[in-house]
N, C-alpha and C positions, 0 to 999 in steps of 0.2 A: 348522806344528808350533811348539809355542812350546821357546824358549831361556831357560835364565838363566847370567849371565855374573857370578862373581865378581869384582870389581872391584880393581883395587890401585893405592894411591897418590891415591887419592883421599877426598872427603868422603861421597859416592855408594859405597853398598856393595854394589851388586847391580844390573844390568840385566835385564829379561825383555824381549824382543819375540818376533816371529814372524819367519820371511822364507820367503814362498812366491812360488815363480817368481821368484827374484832380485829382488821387492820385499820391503821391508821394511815391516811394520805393527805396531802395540798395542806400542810402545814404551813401559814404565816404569822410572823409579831408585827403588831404595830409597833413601833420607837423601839428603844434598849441598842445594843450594841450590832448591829446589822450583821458583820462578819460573823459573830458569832450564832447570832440564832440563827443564819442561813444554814451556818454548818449543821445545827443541833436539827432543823427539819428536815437537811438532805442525811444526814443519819438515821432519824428514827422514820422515816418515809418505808413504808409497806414492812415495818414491826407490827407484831399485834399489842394490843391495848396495853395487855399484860407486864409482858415483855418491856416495854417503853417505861410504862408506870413502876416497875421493878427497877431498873437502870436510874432512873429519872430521879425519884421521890426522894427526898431531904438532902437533893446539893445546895446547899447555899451559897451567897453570894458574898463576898467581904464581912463584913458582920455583919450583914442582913440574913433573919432564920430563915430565909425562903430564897429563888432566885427563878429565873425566869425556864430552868429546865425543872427547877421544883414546881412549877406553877403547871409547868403543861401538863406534868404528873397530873395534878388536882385538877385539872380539866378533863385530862383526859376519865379519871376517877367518878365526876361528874355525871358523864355522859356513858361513862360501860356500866355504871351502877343500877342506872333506872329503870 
């Protein structure tokens, strides 16, 4: 089932991926830094939820408290929670 994640506080305005069976797949950002968040979806591509939101959760960005791999965490957190 795909997901999209509003994003806040960042330069990235939007997430979509999937997560079936507590992996995660077809992860994309809208906006933010391209080269990077390309890298950040072909990395965490077929991690489980877990795993990803472990790694993920409270990098932030410049002196912003969030950044756009901390966001996917909270999306992803979103979506394994419910």
């Amino acid at each position: 089932m795909k997901h999209i994640y509003q994003t806040e506080g960042t330069c990235s305005t939007e997430i979509s991926f999937e997560l079936e069976n507590n992996i995660v797949k077809n992860i994309s950002f809208t906006g933010g830094c391209n080269g990077n968040l390309k890298a950040i979806a072909v990395l965490v591509e077929g991690m489980t939820a877990d795993n990803a939101i472990e790694k993920l959760e409270g990098i932030t960005c410049g002196r912003r408290p969030t950044s756009c791999a901390d966001q996917l965490a909270k999306a992803l957190k979103t979506v394994y929670n419910r």
